[in-house]
C-alpha positions in Angstrom: 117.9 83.2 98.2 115.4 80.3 98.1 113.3 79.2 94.9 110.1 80.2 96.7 111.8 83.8 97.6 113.0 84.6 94.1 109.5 83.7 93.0 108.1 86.2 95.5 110.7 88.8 94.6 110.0 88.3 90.8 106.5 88.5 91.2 106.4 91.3 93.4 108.8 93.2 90.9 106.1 92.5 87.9 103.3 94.0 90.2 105.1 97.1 91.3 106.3 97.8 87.5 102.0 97.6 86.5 101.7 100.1 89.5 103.9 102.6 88.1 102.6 101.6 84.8 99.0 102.8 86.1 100.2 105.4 88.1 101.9 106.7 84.7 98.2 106.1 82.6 97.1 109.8 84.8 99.3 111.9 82.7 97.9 110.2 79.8 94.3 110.9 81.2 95.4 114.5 81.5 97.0 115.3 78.4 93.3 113.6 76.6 91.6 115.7 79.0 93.8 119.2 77.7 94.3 118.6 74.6 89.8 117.4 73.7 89.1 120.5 75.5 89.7 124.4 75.1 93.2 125.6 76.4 91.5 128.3 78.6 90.6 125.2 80.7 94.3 123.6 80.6 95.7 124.5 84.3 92.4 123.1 85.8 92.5 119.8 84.4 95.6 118.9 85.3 94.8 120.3 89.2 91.7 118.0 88.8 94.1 115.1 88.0 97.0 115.7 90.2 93.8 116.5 92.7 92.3 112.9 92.1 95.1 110.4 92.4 96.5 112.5 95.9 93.0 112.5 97.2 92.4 108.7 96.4 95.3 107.3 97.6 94.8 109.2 100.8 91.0 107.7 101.1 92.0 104.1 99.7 94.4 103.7 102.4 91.8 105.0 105.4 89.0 103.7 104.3 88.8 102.0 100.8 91.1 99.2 101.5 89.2 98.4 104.5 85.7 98.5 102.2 86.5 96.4 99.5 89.2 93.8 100.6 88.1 93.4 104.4 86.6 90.9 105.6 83.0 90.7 104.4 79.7 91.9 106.0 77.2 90.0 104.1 79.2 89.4 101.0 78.4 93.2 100.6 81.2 95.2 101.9 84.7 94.8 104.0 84.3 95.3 107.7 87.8 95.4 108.9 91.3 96.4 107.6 91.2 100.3 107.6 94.6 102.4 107.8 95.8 98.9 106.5 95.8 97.4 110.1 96.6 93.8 109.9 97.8 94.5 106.1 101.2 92.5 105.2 100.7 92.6 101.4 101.4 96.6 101.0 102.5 96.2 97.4 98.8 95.2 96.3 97.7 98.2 98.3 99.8 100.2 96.2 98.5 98.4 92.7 95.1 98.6 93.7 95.4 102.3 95.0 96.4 102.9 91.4 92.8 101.2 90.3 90.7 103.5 92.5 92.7 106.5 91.5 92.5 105.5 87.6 88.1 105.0 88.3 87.9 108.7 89.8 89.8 110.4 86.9 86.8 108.9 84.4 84.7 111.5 85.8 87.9 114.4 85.4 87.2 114.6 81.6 83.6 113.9 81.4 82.7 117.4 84.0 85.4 119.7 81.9 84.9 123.3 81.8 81.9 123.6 83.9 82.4 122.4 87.6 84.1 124.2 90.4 87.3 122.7 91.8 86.0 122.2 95.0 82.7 120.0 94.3 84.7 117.8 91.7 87.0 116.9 94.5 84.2 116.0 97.1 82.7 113.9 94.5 85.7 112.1 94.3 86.2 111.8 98.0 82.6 110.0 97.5 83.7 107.5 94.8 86.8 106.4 96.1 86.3 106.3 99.9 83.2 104.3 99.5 81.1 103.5 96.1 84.0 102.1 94.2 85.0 100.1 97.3 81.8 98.7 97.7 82.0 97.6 94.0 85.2 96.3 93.9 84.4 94.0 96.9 81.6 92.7 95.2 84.1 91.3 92.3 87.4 91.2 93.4 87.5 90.4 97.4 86.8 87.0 96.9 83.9 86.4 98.7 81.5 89.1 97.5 78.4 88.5 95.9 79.1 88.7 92.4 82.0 86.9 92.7 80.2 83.7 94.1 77.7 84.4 91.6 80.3 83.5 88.8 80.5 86.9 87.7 84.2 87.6 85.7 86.4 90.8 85.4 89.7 90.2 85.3 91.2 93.8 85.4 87.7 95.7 85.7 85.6 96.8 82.8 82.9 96.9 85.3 84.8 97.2 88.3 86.8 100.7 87.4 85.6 101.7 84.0 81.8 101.1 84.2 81.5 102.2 87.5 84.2 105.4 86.8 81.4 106.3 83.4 78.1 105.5 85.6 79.2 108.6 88.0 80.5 110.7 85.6 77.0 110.5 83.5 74.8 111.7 86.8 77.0 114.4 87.8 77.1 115.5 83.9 73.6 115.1 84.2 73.0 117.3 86.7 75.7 119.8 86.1 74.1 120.5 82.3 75.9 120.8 79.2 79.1 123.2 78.2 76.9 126.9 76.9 76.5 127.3 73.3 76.5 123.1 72.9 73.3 122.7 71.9 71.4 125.2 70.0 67.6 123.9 69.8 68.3 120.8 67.4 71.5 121.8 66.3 74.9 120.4 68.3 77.4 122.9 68.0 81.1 121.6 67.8 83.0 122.9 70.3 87.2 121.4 69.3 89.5 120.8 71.7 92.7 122.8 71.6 95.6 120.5 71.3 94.8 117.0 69.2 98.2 116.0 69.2 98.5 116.4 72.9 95.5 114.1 73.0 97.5 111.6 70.7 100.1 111.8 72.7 98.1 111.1 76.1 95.9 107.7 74.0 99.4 106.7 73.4 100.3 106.8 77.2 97.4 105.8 77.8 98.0 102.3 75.5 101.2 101.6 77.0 100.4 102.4 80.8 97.4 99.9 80.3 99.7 96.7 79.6 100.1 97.1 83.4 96.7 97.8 83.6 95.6 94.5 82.8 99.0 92.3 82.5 99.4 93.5 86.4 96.0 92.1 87.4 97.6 88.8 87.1 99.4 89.5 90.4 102.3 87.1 89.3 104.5 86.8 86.4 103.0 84.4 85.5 105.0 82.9 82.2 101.7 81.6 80.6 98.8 83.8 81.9 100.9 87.2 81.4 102.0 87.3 77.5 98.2 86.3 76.3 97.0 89.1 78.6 99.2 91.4 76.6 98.4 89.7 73.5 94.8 90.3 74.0 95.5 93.7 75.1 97.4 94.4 71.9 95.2 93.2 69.3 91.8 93.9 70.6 93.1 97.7 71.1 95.0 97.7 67.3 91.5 96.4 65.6 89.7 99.1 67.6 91.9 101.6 66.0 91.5 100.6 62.5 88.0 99.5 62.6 86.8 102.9 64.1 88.9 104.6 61.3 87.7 102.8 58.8 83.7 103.4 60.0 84.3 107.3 60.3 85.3 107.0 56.5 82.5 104.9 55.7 79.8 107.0 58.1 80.9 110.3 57.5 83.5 110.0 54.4 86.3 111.3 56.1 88.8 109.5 58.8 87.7 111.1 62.0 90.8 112.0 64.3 89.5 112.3 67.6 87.0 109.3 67.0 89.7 107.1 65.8 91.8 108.2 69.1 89.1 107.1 71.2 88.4 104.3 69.6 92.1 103.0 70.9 90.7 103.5 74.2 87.6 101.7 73.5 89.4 98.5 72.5 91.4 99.0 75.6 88.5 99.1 77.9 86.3 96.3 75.6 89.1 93.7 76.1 89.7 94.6 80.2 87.3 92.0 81.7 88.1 89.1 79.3 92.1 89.8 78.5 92.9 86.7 80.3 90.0 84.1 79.3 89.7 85.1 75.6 91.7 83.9 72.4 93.6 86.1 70.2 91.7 85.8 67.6 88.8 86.3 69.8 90.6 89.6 71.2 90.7 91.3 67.5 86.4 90.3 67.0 86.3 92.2 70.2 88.1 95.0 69.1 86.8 95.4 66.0 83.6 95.3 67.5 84.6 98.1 69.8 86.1 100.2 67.7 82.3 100.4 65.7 80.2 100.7 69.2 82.6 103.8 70.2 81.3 105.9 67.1 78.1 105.0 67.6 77.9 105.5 71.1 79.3 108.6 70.9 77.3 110.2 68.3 73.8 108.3 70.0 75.0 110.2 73.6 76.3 113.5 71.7 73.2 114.3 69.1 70.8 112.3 70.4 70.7 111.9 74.5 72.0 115.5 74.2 75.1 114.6 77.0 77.8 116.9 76.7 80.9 115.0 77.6 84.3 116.9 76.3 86.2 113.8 75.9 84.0 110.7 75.3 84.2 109.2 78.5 81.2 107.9 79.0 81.1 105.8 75.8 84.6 104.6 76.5 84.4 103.3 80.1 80.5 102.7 80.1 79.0 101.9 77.0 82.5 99.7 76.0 82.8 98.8 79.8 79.4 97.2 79.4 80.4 95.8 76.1 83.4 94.4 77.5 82.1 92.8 80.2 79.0 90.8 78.2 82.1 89.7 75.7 83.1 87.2 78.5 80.1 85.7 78.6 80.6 85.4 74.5 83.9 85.1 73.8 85.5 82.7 77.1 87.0 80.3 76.0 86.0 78.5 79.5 82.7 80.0 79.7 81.5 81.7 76.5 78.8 81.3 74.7 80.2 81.0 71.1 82.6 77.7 73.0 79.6 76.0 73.7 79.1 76.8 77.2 75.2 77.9 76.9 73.9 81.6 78.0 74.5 81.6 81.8 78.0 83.7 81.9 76.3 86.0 79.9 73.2 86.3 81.9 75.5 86.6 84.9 77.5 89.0 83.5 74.3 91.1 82.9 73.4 91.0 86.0 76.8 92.4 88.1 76.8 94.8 85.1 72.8 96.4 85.8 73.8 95.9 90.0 77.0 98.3 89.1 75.1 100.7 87.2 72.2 100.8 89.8 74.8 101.3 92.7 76.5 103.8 91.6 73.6 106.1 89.8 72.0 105.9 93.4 75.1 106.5 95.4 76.2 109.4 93.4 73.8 110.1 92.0 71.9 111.0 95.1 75.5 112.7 96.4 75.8 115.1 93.7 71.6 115.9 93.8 72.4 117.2 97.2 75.3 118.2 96.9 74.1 121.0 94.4 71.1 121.9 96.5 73.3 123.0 99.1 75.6 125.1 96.6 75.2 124.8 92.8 78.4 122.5 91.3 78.6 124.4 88.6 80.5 128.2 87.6 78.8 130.5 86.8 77.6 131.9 83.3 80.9 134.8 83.5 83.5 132.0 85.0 82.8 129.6 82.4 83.1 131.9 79.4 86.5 133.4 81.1 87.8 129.7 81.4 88.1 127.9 84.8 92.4 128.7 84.2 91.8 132.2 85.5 88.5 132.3 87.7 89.7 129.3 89.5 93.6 129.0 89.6 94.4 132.8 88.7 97.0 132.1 86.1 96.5 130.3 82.7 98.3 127.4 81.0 100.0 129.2 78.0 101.5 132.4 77.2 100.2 133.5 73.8 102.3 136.8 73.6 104.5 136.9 70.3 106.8 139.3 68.9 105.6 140.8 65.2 107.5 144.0 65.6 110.8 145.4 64.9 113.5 146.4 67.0 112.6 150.0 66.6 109.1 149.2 67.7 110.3 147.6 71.1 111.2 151.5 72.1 107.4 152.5 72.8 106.1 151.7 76.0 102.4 152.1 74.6 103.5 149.1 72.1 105.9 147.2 74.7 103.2 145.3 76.6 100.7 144.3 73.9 99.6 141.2 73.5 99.3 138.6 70.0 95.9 139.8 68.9 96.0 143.5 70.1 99.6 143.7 68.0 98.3 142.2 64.7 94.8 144.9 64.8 98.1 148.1 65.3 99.8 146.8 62.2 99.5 149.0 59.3 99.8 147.9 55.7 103.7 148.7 55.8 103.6 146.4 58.7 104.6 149.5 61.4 102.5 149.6 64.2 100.1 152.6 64.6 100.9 154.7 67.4 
């Protein structure tokens, strides 16, 4: 083997191993998903998310390849390419389809417990087969607007996350919030059922994205690849303790769930710049992060009145926005605070308000119709029973217990009850009445 084929070989093994690095980040979307929301909702998330990753990788290759890596129309969209005709490269087909996939789920956690199965998944097949093409040829084809512009995301803080938290907010928009959220001025808490299944899916999460973003590089590169990860690392670690440390300071207590978010802000905050900014640059980032995802959270929660289960829309869009205005601060190449003047940042600005307008129009517009023709939403009855049953017939968990004797087992009337009808038969003696 050649010098130029082991390159190729090594290179290609670093970009398949950030594939199945991404492809691995779903289950950690899922298990936040479950565990930030009630367990009467469990089965239908993860359908939603085994749903959105088949259906996307299905579309990319049709269509969304064509779209956003195609050769340009106008510096607008790809016009060749579909079914991957002409395609050698299939290995960044199968990193990218990963992206696409990983911009869809956004919108998984932000609709829980309110939409029907089958309009979530046509939603999808809108984002992926053509608004998040459209996007990412803009940035990342290589000739697309933004990218002549001078505009910079390195592993898409605009590209998948913005654009992933734009559509989630219109279709959350329209589909209303979860019942008994909001009570005139009052915000009710509703707690998800499982927080250390949601610790366990930020932790995937973390370690999925080091593909995420050290896979962007599309080469092992010795030099550019460790200070991707480095970035990654300590931007999402001062996230972490600098959203911990405001929950104790805003609300006197260390705030769980916020503090687990705020590891995904810091994730999503250092995206665009992971491979431009310093490591001690990465951590001001971060810590910055971690303070914007409580705030945003709480302004979208109490005040804007948006009823998203899992935060998604202040991780992926108010930190994807953040993340992508720190390059125009925090480049070392380009950034404002190294003496490079404000025009990264105003350019920055400007692929982020294009993203945002795109994508609020585009599905925005999808979802408006969509619902005329047949309401996205369960109804009143399905929603209270939990979208496990009136959806997928079954439910996640068994909750039966045993909290009778062996003597007791002999009664068919006591045989098949479940936990709660059990503990109301129980006498004082602990016999159950008959």
């Amino acid at each position: 083997m050649s010098p130029e084929q082991l390159e190729l070989s090594i290179n290609l093994v670093w970009v398949m191993l950030g594939a199945f690095l991404v492809f691995f980040m779903h289950a950690g979307f899922a298990m936040v998903e479950s565990g930030f929301t009630r367990s009467k909702n469990t089965l239908n998330i993860l359908m939603k998310n085994f749903l959105t990753i088949s259906v996307s990788a299905i579309l990319f290759f049709i269509v969304g390849y064509g779209l956003m890596f195609g050769s340009t129309a106008g510096s607008f969209i790809g016009s060749d390419g579909f079914l991957l005709s002409g395609v050698e490269d299939i290995g960044f087909f199968v990193f990218q389809a990963m992206f696409i996939a990983t911009c869809a789920t956004i919108m998984s956690g932000a609709v829980a417990e309110r939409i029907k199965l089958g309009s979530y998944v046509l939603i999808v097949v809108a984002m992926t087969a053509v608004v998040y093409p459209v996007v990412g040829h803009w940035v990342w084809q290589g000739d697309g607007w933004l990218t002549n512009l001078g505009f910079s995301d390195f592993a898409g803080s605009t590209v998948v996350h913005l654009t992933g938290a734009v559509g989630a907010l219109m279709v959350v928009l329209i589909l209303g919030p979860r019942l008994g959220k909001y009570s005139g001025k009052k915000v009710n808490v509703i707690p998800g059922h499982n927080i250390p299944l949601g610790a366990l899916g930020v932790f995937i999460l973390w370690l999925g994205w080091f593909g995420f973003n050290g896979g962007s590089s599309l080469a092992a590169d010795p030099e550019l690849v460790p200070m991707v990860i480095g970035t990654t690392l300590l931007s999402t670690s001062a996230a972490l303790v600098s959203s911990a440390a405001y929950t104790k300071l805003r609300f006197k207590k260390v705030d769980a769930s916020l503090s687990l978010n705020g590891v995904l802000g810091g994730l999503v905050g250092i995206t665009a710049g992971c491979a431009e900014i310093s490591l001690g640059g990465s951590i001001i980032v971060g810590l910055i992060s971690g303070v914007v995802l409580v705030e945003g959270i709480r302004f979208l929660d109490a005040k804007v009145k948006v009823d998203d289960p899992v935060g998604a829309i202040t991780v992926h869009g108010i930190l994807g926005i953040w993340g992508t205005l720190a390059v125009g601060l925090f480049s070392t190449s380009t950034g404002l605070f190294y003496g490079h003047g404000p025009a990264q940042l105003g350019i920055q600005l400007i692929g982020v308000l294009a993203v945002i307008a795109w994508v609020a129009v585009t599905i925005g517009g999808f979802t408006y119709v969509l619902n005329l023709i047949s309401p996205i939403r369960v109804t009143k009855e399905e929603e209270i029973a939990g979208l496990d049953f009136t959806e997928h017939g079954s439910n996640a968990y068994d909750f039966k217990d045993t909290l009778l004797t062996n003597d007791d087992f002999e009664s068919p009337a006591v045989a098949g009850l479940a936990l709660a009808d059990r503990l109301n038969n129980l006498t004082p003696e602990g016999k159950t009445v008959q």
